[in-house]
C-alpha positions as a Markdown table, in Angstrom:
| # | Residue | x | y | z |
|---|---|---|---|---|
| 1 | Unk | 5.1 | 12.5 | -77.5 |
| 2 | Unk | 7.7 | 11.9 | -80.3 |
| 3 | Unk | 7.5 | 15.5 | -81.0 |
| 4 | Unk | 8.2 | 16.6 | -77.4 |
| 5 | Unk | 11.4 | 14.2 | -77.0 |
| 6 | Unk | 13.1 | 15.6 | -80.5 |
| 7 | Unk | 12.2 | 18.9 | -79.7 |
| 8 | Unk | 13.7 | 18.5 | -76.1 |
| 9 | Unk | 16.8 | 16.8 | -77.9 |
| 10 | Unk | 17.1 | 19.0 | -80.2 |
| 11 | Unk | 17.6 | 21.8 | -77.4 |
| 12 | Unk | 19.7 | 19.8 | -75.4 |
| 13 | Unk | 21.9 | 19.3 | -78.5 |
| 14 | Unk | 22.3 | 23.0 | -79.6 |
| 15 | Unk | 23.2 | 24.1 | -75.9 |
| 16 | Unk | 26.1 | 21.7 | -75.7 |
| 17 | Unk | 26.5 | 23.1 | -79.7 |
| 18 | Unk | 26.9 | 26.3 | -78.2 |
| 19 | Unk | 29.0 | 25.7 | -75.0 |
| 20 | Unk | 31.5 | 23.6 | -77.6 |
| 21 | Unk | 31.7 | 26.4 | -79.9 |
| 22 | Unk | 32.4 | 29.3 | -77.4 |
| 23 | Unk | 35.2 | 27.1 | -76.1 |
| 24 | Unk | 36.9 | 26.3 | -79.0 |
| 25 | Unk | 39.0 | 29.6 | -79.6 |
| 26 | Unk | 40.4 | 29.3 | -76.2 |
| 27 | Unk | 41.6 | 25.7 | -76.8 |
| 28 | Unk | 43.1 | 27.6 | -80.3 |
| 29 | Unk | 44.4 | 30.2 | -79.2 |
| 30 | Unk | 48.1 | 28.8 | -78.3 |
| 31 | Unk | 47.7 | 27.3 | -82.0 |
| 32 | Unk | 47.1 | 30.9 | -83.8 |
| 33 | Unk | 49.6 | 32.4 | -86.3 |
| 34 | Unk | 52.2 | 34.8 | -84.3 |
| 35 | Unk | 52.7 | 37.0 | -87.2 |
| 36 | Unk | 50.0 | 39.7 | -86.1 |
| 37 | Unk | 51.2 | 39.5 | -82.4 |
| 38 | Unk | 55.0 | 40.4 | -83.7 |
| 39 | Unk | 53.5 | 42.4 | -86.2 |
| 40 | Unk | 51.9 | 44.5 | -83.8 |
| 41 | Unk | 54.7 | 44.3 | -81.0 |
| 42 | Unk | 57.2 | 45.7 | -83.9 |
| 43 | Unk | 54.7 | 48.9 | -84.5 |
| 44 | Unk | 54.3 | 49.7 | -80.7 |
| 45 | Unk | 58.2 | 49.5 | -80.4 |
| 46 | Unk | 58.6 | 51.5 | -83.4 |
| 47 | Unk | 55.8 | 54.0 | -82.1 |
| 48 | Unk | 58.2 | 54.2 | -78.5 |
| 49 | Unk | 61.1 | 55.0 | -80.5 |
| 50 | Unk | 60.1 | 57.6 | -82.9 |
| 51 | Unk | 57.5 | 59.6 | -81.0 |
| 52 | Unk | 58.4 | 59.2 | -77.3 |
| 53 | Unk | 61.9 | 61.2 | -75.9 |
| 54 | Unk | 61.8 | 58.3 | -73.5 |
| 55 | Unk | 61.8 | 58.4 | -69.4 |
| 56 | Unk | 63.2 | 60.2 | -67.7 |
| 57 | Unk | 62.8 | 63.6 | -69.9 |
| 58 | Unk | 63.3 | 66.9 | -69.7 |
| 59 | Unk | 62.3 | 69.7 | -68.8 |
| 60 | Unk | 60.4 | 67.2 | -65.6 |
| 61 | Unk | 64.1 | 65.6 | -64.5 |
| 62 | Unk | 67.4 | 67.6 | -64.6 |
| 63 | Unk | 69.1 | 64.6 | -67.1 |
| 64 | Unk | 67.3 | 62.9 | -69.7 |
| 65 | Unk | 67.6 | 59.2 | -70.4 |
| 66 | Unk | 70.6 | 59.3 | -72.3 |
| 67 | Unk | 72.7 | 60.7 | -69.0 |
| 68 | Unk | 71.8 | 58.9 | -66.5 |
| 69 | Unk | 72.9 | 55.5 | -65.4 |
| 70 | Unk | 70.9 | 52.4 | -66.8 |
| 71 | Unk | 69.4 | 51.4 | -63.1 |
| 72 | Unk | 67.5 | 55.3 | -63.9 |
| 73 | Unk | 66.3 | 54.4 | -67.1 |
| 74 | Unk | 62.3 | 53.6 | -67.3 |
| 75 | Unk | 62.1 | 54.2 | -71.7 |
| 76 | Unk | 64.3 | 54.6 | -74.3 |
| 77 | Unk | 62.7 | 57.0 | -76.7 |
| 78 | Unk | 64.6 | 58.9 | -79.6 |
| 79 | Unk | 62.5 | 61.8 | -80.7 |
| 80 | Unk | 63.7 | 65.0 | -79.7 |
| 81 | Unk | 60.6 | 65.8 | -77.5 |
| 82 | Unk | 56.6 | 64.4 | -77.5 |
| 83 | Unk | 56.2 | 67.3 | -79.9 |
| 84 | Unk | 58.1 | 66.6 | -82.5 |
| 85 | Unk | 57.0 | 62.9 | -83.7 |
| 86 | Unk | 59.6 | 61.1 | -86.4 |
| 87 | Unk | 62.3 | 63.7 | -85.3 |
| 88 | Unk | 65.2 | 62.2 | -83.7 |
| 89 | Unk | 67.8 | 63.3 | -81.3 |
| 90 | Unk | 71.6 | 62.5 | -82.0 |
| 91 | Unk | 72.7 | 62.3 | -78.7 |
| 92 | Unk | 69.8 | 59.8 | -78.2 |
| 93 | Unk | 70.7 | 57.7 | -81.0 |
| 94 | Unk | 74.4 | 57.6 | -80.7 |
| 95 | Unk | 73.2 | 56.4 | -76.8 |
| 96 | Unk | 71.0 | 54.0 | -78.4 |
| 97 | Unk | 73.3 | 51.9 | -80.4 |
| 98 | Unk | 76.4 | 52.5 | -78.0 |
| 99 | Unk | 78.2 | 49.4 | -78.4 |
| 100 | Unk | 81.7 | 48.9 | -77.9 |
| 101 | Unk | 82.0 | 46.3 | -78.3 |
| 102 | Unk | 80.4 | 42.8 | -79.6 |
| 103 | Unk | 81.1 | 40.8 | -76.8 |
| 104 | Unk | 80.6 | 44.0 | -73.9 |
| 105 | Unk | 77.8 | 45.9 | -75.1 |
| 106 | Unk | 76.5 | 49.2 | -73.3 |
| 107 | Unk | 73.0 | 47.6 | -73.3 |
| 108 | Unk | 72.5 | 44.1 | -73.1 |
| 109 | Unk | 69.5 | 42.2 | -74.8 |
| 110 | Unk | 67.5 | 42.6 | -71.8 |
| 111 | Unk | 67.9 | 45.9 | -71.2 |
| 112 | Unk | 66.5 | 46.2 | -74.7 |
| 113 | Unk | 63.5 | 44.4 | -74.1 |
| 114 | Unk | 63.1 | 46.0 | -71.0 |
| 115 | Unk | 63.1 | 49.7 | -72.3 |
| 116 | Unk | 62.3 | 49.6 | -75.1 |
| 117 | Unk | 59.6 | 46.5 | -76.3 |
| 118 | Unk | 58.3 | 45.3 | -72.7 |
| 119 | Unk | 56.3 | 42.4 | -72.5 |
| 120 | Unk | 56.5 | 39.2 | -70.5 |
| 121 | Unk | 58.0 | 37.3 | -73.9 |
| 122 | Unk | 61.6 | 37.1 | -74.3 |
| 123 | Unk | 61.4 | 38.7 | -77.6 |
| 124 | Unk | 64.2 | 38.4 | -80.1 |
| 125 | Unk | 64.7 | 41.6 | -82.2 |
| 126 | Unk | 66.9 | 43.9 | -84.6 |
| 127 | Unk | 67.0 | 47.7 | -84.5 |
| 128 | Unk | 68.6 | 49.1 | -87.6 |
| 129 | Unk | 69.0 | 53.2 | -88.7 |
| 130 | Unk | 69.9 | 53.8 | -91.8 |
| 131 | Unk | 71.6 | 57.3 | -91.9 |
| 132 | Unk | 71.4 | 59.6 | -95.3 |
| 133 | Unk | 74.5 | 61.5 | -95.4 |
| 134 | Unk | 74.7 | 64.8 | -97.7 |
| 135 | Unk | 77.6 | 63.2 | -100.1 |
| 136 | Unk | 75.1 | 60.5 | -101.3 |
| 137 | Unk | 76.7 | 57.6 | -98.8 |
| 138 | Unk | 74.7 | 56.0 | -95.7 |
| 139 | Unk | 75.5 | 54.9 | -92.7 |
| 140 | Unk | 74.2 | 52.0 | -90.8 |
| 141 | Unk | 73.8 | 52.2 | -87.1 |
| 142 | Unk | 72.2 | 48.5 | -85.8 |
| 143 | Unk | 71.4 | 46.1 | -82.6 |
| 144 | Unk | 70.0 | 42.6 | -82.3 |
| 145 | Unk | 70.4 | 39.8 | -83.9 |
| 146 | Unk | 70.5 | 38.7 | -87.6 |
| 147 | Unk | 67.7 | 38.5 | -88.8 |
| 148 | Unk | 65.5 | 34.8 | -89.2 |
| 149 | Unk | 63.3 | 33.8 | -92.3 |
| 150 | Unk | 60.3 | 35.3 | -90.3 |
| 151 | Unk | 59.3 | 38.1 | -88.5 |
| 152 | Unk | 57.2 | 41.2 | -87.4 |
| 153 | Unk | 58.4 | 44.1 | -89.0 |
| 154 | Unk | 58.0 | 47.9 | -88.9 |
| 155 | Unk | 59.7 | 50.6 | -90.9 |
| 156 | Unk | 59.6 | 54.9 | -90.1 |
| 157 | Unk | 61.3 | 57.0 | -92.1 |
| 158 | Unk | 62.7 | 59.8 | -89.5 |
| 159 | Unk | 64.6 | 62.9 | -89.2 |
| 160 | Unk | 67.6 | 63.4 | -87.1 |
| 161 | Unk | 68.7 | 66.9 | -85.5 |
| 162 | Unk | 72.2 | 67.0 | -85.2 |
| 163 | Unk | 74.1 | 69.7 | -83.4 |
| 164 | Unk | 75.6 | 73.5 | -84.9 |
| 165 | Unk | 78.8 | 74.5 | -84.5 |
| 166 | Unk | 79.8 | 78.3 | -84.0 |
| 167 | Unk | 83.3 | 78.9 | -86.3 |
| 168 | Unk | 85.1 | 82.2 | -85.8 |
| 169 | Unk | 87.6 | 82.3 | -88.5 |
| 170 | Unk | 90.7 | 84.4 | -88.6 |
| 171 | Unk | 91.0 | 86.9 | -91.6 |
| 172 | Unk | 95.0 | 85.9 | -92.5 |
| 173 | Unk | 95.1 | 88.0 | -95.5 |
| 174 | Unk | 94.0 | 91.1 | -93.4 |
| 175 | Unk | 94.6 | 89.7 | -90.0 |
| 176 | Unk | 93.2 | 93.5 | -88.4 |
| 177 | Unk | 90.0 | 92.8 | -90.2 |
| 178 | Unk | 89.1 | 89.2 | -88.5 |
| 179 | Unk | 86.3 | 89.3 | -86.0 |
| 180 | Unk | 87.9 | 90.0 | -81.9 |
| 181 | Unk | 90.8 | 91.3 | -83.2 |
| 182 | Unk | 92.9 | 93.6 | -81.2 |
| 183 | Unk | 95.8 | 96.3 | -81.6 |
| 184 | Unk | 96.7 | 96.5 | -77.9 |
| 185 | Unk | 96.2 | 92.6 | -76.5 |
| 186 | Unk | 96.5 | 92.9 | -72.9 |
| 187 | Unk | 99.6 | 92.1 | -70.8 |
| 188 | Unk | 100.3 | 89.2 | -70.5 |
| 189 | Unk | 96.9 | 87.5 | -70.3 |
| 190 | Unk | 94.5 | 87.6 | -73.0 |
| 191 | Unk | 90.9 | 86.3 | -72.7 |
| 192 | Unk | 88.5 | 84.8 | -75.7 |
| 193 | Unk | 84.9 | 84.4 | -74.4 |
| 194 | Unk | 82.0 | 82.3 | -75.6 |
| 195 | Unk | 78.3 | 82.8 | -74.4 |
| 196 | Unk | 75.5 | 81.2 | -74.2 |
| 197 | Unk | 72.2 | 83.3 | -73.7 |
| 198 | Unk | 69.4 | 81.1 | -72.7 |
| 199 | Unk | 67.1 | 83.3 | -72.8 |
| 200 | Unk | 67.5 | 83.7 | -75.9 |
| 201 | Unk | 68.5 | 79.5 | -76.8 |
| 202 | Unk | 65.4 | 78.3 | -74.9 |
| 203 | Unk | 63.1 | 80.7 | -77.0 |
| 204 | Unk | 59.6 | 78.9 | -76.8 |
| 205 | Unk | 58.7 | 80.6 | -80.0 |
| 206 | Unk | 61.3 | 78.1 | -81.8 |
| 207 | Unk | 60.2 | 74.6 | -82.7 |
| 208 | Unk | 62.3 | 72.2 | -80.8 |
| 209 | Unk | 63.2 | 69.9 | -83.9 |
| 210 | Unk | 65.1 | 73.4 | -84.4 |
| 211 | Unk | 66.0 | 74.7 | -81.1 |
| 212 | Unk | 69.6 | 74.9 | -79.6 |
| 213 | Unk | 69.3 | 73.5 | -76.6 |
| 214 | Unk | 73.0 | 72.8 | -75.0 |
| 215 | Unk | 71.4 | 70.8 | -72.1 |
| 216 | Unk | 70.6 | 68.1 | -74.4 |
| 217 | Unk | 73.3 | 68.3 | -77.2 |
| 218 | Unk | 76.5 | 69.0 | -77.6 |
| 219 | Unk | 78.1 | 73.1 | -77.7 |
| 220 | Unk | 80.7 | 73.1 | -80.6 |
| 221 | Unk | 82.7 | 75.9 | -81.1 |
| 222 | Unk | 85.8 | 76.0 | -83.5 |
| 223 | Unk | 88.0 | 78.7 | -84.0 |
| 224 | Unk | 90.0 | 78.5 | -87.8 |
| 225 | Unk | 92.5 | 80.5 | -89.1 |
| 226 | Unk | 94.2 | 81.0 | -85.6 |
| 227 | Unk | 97.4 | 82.5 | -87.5 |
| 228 | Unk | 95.6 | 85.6 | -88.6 |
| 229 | Unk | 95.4 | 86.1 | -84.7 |
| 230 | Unk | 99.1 | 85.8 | -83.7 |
| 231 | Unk | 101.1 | 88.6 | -82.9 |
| 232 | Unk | 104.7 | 88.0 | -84.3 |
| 233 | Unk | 104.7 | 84.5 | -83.4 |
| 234 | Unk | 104.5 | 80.9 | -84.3 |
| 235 | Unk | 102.0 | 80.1 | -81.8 |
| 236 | Unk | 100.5 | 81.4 | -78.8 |
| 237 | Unk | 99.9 | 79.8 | -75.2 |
| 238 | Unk | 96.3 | 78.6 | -74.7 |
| 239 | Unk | 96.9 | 78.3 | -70.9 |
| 240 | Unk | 92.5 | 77.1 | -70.1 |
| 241 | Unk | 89.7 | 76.5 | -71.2 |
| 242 | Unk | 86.9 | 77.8 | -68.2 |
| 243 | Unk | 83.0 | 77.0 | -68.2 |
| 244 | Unk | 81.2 | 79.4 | -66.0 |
| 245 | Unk | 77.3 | 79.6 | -65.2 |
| 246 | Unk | 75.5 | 82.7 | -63.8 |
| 247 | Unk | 72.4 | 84.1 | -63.1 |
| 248 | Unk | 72.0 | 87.5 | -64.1 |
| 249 | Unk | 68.7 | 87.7 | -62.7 |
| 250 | Unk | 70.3 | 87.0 | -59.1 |
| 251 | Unk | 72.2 | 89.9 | -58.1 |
| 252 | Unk | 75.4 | 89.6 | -56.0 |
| 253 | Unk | 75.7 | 86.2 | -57.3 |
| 254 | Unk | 78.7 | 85.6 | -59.3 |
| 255 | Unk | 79.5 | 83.2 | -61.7 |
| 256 | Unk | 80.1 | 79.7 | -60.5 |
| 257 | Unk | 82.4 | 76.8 | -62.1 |
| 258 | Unk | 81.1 | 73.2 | -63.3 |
| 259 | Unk | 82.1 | 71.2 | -61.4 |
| 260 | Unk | 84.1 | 68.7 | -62.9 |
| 261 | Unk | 87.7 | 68.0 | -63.0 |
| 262 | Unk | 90.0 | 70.4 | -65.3 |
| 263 | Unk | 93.0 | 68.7 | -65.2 |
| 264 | Unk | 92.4 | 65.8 | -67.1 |
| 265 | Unk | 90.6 | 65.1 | -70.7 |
| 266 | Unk | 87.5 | 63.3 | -70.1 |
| 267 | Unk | 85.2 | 62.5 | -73.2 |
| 268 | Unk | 82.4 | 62.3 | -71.5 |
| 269 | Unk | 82.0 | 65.8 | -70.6 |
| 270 | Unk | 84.5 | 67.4 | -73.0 |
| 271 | Unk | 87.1 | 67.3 | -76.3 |
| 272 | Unk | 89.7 | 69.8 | -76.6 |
| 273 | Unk | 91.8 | 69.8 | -80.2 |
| 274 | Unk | 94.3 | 71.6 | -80.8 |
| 275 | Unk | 95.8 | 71.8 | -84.9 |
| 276 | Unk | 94.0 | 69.1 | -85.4 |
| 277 | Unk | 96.6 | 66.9 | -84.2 |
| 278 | Unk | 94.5 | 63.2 | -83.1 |
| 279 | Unk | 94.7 | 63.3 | -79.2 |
| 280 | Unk | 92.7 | 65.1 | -77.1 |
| 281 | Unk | 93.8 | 67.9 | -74.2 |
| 282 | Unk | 92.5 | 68.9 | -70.8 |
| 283 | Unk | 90.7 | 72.3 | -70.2 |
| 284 | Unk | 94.0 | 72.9 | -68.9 |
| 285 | Unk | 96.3 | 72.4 | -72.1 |
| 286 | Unk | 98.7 | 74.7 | -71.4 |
| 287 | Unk | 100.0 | 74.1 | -75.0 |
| 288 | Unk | 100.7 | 75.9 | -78.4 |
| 289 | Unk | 98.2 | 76.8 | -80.8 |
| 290 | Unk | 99.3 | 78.2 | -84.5 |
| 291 | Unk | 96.3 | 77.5 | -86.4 |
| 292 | Unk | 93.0 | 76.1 | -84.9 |
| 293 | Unk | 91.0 | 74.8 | -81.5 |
| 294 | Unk | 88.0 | 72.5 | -81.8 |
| 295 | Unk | 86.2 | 72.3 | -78.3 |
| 296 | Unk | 83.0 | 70.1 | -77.6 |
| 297 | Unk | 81.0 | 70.9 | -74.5 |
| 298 | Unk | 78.9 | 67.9 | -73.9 |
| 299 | Unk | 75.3 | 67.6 | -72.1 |
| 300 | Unk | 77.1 | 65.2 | -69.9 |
| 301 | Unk | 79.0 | 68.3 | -68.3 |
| 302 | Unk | 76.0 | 71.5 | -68.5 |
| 303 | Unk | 73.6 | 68.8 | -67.3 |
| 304 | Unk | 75.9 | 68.8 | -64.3 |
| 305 | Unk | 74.5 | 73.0 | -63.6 |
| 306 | Unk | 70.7 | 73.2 | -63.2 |
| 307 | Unk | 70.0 | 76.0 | -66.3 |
| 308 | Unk | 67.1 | 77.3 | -67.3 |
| 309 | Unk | 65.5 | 80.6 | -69.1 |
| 310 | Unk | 67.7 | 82.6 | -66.6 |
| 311 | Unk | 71.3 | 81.5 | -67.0 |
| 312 | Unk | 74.3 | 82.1 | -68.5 |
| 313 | Unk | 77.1 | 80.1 | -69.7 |
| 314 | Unk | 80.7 | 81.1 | -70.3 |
| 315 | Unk | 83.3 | 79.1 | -71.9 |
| 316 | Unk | 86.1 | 81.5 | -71.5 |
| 317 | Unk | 89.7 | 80.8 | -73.8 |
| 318 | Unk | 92.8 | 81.9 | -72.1 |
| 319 | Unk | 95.7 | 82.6 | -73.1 |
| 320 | Unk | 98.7 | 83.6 | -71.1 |
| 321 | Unk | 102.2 | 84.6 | -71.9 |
| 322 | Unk | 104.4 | 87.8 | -71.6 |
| 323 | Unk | 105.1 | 89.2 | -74.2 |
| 324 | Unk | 101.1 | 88.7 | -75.5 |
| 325 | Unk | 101.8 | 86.1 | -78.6 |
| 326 | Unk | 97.7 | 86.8 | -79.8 |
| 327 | Unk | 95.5 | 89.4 | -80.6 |
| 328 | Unk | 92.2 | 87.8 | -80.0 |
| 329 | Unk | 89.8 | 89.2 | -77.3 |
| 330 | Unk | 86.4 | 90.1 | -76.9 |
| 331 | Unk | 82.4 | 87.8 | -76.3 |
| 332 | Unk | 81.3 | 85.7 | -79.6 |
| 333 | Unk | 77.8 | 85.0 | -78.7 |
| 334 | Unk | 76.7 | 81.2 | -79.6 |
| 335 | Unk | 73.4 | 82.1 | -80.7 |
| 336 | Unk | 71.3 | 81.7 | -83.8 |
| 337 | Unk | 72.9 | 84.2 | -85.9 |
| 338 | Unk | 76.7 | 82.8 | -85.2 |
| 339 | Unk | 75.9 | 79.0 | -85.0 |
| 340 | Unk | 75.6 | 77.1 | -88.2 |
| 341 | Unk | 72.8 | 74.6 | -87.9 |
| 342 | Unk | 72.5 | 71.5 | -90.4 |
| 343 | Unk | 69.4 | 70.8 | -91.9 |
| 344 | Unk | 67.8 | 67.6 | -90.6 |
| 345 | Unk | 69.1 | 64.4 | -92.1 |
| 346 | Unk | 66.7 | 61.6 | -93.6 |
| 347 | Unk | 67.1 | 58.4 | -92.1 |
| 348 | Unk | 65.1 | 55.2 | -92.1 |
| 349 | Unk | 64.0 | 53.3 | -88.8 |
| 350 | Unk | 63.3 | 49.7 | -89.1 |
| 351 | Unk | 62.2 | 47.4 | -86.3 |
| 352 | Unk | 62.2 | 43.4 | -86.4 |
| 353 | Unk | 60.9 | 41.5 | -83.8 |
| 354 | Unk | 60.2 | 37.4 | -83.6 |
């Protein structure tokens, strides 16, 4: 009998063993260490950032992320597309840490949290890019909060693909031998074109860390050396600055304008410089040039044009004035033998979350 009761005590007792045990990391679990839990929430953010383009994307949306308004956004990713993990996009980083200022920030904490980490915690965080420059020197572009004495952590080292720029530069020692140079300018107006082919940008045989793709970054195009173009002159009269998109595919369809407003300067969609002087003109200047123009097209303004394989964009230069005060005429092509494309700058990524 002794033997029956310890045995059936001894069962009774190793049950409740059981049920205490198999409770006890439940009534632990609001007692754990949090430094795996940040730990991890720092990689998935880091993950999101530097292999995701973010939501919305192209080619599946006519704007990506970066152009839309913040009510649009689902994900804020950097890279330049799902296949090209660790390389960022400019545009999408220079959206990313767009802060004006301090105390009125483009994105506030929560929209941080909301597109970028997610979670039901409020997370605290700090997003910092270091930025190698060719000269040696770095730049630092960050957002959050300083930083406390702990914290997850996650650090990428990335590549960023920044934007070419197509330079036509004036021969002034031999001013007949620069590139669109003409003996007989027409009277009075004279017309300088640039032209984008995408048929031949959008080539799907180039690697998108590599591709120019004006839909998503910005079209430079700089013209140096301006003198060598003048005809017996101190200047000449750029009267406009056109952007026209057409479908050669569709005939009978001529070229259309974006539609935007000319005559006023708008960063968003555009900088005109003229002679490097520090203010900025309308596509509509209607002002003397002697030695340079500096014009950024941004993806803010083609991204208002649906453009695919099949179009064609024109930003056409003109200038009007009687007698002709320049020489320049003629189609440079902003393609990959006339753009200049910098190689992709090393940067490191570092994510803190607590």
């Amino acid at each position: 009998m002794l033997s029956l009761d310890f045995l059936a005590g001894f069962t009774i007792f190793m049950l409740a063993l059981i049920m205490v045990v198999s409770m006890v990391p439940g009534l632990l679990a609001g007692l754990q260490s949090s430094g795996i839990d940040y730990d991890a929430v720092a990689y998935r953010t880091g993950v999101i950032l530097v292999e995701d383009p973010g939501w919305p994307a192209y080619p599946q949306f006519e704007q990506p992320w970066e152009l839309v308004d913040k009510d649009k956004i689902q994900r804020m990713g950097l890279a330049v597309s799902k296949d090209t993990p660790n390389v960022l996009l400019s545009t999408k980083v220079e959206r990313f840490f767009q802060n004006s200022t301090k105390e009125n920030p483009f994105f506030t904490p929560e929209d941080y949290r909301k597109f970028v980490i997610f979670g039901d915690i409020p997370y605290s965080y700090n997003f910092s890019l270091n930025i190698s420059h060719p000269d040696g020197t770095y730049g630092l572009k960050q957002a959050g909060d300083p930083l406390p004495p702990g914290y997850g952590y996650i650090r990428r080292v990335v590549k960023i693909k920044e934007p070419g720029v197509a330079v036509i530069v004036g021969n002034t020692t031999s001013p007949s031998e620069s590139p669109y140079w003409t003996s007989s300018p027409t009277m009075p107006t004279q017309n300088f074109t640039v032209r984008l082919n995408f048929s031949q940008l959008l080539n799907q045989s180039i690697n998108t860390a590599y591709r120019i793709d004006p839909r998503t970054e910005p079209v430079n195009v700089t013209i140096t050396n301006f003198e060598a173009y003048l005809n017996d002159t101190s200047g000449a009269t750029l009267k406009s600055v056109t952007f026209r998109k057409w479908d050669p595919t569709r005939p009978g369809i001529g070229p259309a304008p974006i539609p935007f407003s000319y005559g006023k300067d708008d960063t968003d969609y555009y900088t005109l410089c003229i002679d490097g002087k520090p203010e900025f003109y309308s596509p509509e200047p209607n002002a003397q040039v002697s030695s340079n123009i500096s014009l950024v097209l941004k993806p803010a303004a083609t991204s208002l044009f649906p453009l695919d394989q099949n179009s064609i964009l024109d930003i056409k230069f003109n200038f009007d004035h009687d007698p002709p005060e320049t020489n320049i005429t003629g189609t440079h092509l902003y393609d990959y033998v006339n753009v200049t494309r910098t190689d992709l700058k090393t940067a490191v990524l570092e994510v803190a979350i607590w």
